[in-house]
N, C-alpha and C positions, 0 to 999 in steps of 0.2 A: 740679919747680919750673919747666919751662920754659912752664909756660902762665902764671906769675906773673910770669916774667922777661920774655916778649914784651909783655905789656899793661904793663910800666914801661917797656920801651926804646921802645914805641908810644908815650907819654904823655911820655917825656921826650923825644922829637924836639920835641916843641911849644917846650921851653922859652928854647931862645935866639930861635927864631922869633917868640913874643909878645914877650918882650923887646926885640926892633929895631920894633915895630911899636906906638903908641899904643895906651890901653888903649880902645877902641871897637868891642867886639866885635858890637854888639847892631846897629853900622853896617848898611846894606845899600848896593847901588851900583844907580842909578838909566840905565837905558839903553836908548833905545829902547821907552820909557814902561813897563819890563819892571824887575820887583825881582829881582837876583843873586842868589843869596848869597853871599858873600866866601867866602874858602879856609878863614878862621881860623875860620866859621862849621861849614861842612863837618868841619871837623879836630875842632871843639868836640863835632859831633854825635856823628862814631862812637867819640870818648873814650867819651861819656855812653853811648850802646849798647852798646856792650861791656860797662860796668861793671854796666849792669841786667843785659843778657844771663848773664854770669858769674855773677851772683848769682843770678837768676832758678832756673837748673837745676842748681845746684851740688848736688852727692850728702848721705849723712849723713853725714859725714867729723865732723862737731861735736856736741859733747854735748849741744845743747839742739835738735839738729833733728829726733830723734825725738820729745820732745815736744811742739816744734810740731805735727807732721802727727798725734801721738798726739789732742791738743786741739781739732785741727781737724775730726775726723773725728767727735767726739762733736756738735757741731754739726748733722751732717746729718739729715733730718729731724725736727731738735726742733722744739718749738712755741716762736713769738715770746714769750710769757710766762714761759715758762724759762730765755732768754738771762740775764737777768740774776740770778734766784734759785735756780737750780739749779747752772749752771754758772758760780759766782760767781769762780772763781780771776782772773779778769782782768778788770782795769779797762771801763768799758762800751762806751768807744767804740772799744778793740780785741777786745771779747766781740762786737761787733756786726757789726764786721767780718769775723771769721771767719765768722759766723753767715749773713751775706749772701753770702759766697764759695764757701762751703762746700754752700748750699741752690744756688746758681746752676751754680756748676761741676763740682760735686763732688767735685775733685781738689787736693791739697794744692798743688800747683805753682805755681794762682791766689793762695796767699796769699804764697808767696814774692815770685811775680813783683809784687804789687801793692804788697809791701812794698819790694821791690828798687825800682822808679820814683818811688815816694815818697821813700826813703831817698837815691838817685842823683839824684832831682829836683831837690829842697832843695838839698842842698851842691850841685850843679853850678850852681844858678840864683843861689845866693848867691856863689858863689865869681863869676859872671861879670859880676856888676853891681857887685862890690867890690875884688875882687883887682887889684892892678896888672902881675901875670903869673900870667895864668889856668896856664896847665901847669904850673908850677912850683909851684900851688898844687891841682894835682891830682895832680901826683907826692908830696903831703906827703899829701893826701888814701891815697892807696894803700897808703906806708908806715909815717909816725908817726900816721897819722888814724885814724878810724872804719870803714873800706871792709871788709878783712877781719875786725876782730871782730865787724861787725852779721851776719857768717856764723852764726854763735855765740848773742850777746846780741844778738839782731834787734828785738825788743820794747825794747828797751832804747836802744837805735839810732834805731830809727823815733821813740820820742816825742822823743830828742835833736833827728831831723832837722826834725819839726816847731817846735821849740823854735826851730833856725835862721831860721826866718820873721818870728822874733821881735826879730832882731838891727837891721834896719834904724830901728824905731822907737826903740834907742837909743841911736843915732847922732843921733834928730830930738828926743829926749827925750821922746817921745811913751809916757807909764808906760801911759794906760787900752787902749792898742791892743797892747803889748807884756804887759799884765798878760792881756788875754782869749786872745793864742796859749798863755802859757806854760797857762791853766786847760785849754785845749783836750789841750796835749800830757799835763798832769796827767789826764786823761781816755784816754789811753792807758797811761801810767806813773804812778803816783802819786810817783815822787820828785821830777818835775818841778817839782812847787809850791814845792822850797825853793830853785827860780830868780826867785821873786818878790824877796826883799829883794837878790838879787844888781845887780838890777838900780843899785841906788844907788851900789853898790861899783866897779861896770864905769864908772859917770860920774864917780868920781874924777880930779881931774886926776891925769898923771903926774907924780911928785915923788920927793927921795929920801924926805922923811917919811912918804910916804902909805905908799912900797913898802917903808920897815922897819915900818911898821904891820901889813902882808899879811904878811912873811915871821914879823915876832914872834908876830902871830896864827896861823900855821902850827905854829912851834914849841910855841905852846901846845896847839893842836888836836891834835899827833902826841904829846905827855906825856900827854893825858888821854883819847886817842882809844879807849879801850876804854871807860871811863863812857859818853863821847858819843855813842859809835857803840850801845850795850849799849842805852840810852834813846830815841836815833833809831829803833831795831830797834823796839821796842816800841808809840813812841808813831804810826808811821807804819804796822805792821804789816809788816816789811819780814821775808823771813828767809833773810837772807846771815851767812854765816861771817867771821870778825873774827881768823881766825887768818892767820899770813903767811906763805902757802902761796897758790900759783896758785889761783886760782878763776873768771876768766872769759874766754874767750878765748884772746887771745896775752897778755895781760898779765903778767907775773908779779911776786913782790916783792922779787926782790934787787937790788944797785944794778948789776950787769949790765945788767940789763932792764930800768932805768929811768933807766940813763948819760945816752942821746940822748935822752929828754924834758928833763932836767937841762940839757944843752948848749944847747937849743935855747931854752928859757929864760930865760937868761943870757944870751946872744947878743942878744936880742931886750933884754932888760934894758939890759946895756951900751950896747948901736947905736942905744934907741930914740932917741934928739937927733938922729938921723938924718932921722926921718919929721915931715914939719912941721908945726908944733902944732894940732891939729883935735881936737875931740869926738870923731870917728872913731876917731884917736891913741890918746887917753885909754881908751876901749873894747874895742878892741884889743890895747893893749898890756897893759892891768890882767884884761884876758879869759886871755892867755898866761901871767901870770905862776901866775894862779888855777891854771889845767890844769896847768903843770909843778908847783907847789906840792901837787897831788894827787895827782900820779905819786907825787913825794917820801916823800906819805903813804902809800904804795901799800906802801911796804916794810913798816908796821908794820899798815897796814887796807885789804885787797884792796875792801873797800867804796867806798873813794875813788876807785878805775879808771873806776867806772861812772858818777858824778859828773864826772868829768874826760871825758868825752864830751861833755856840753852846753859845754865849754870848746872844744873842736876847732876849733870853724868859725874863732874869736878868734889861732887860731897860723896855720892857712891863710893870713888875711889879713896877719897882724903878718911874719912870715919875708920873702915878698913884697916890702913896703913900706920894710922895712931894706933892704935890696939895691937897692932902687930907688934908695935914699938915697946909694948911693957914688956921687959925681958922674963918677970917670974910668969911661970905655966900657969899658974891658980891663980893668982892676981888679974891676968889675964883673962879668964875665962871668966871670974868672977864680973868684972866693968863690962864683959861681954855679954854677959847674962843681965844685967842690969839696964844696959843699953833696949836689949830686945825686949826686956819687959815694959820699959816705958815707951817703947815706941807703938809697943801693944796697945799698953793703957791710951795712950792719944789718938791713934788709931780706931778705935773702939766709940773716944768720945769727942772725934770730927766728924764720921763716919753714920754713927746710930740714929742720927735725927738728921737727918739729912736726907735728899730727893733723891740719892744714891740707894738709899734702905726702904724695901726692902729690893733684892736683886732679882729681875726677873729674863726671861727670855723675850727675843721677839715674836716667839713662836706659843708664847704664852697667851 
């Protein structure tokens, strides 16, 4: 665990320091007709390098990393007219991808590493033009996010992080610009296409009516979630296991292991009158409640884990924004300190017994 535990105590030294600091990361300082870059820029970059780096050359330690390199490898030397009708298992614009890394480099590494910068790109570029404490919303990134499972479900991850690109446009309402990322990342995943109607849902105001609407439609999804999920399998082509047993990742489906999604939820539910009233708000906050509502699901449909990844980026920002929201300075820092400590602690005891621990290279 100690190469896990060093990249969180790296990552949460940031987080009282954005905190004292307006959120203007993207600033530069002008001197001597010469562009700086600021500290917080510096501190932002070797966050991001590391997190590619780590994932970049991380070993087979996960169950789906021999089939990547197994997938990738068939790739090499085929002919372009086969990418798509021979070697049909995966969507075209990640068949393609392999297909062009694989003929150039030859070596599985380039698809990690290329998926790792894509994957660390997106959430670091969204979290820094959105979050109102970027480290704190890259220590959520590490432990309740997406970081360690796209080890695992990387394919799965990647079209998530593309999806994230998706999120500015609605905040601006802008559907035809947000409707063509989510087809792009559905060209890597195909579940992605059922973030199209999501979209109307995330522009909900926040309300209590709206949010017993979300949670009664929960309850109903989790009484029928075997029909649902039995007919999604089918008519999507999908073929994930619907029993409630671990299946991808770190996830698993008892309420153990899905407490602190639950917490974090509710927190964000309760505090949101905190954060003030914006489109942003509404997107945000109704993004969080979706992704904990999934967790929730998680106990009875390991399939909803992977749907609650395109939810991630929506708690990054929402967690953040509550906190920002206590106006005393120590009050503040205090729930903030509090926060990172128990995100530590779960962290710690998701993580330490698991096929994840210990970390090694593949060069190991």
């Amino acid at each position: 665990m100690i190469v896990y535990i060093l990249v969180y105590l790296f990552i949460s030294l940031g987080v009282f320091w954005y905190e004292e600091v307006p959120n203007s990361d993207r600033e530069i300082v002008k001197k001597q007709n010469k562009y700086i870059v600021t500290n917080r820029q510096v501190f932002l970059f070797c966050c991001t390098l590391v997190l590619i780096v780590l994932s970049s050359i991380r070993g087979d330690f996960t169950a789906d990393y021999a089939a990547y390199t197994f997938d990738y490898n068939r790739y090499l030397g085929a002919n372009v007219k086969d990418i798509f009708s021979v070697y049909n298992r995966y969507e075209p614009l990640y068949a393609l991808l392999n297909y062009v890394l694989a003929n150039v480099f030859k070596n599985p590494i380039s698809l990690f590493a290329v998926c790792s910068i894509i994957i660390v790109g997106a959430y670091v570029n969204l979290i820094k033009k959105e979050s109102v404490n970027i480290a704190l919303s890259l220590v959520l990134f590490v432990t309740v996010g997406v970081y360690y499972p796209s080890f695992n479900t990387m394919r799965q991850v990647l079209a998530a992080a593309i999806f994230s690109m998706a999120i500015p446009y609605v905040y601006r309402g802008d559907f035809k610009r947000y409707a063509v990322i989510v087809i792009v990342a559905t060209l890597f995943h195909k579940i992605s296409i059922l973030m199209i109607p999501i979209y109307f849902i995330l522009r909900m105001k926040v309300s209590l009516k709206n949010n017993m609407i979300l949670f009664v439609g929960t309850g109903v999804v989790s009484a029928l979630y075997e029909l649902i999920a039995t007919r999604l399998n089918d008519f999507l082509g999908f073929s994930y296991s619907f029993e409630s047993s671990t299946s991808s990742g770190m996830q698993g489906s008892t309420f153990k292991s899905v407490v602190v999604y639950i917490f974090i939820g509710l927190f964000v539910l309760i505090c949101s009158s905190w954060i003030k009233d914006s489109p942003k708000k509404n997107v945000n906050v109704n993004g969080t409640l979706i992704w904990t509502a999934l967790y929730f699901l998680s106990m009875n449909l390991n399939f909803s884990v992977r749907l609650a990844y395109y939810f991630c980026p929506f708690m990054l920002l929402s967690v953040p924004a509550v906190l920002r929201g206590i106006s005393n300075k120590r009050t503040r820092n205090f729930a903030t300190a509090v926060i990172v400590f128990l995100l530590f602690v779960f962290f710690i005891n998701a993580y330490s017994g698991s096929k994840y621990n210990p970390y090694y290279t593949i060069f190991s």
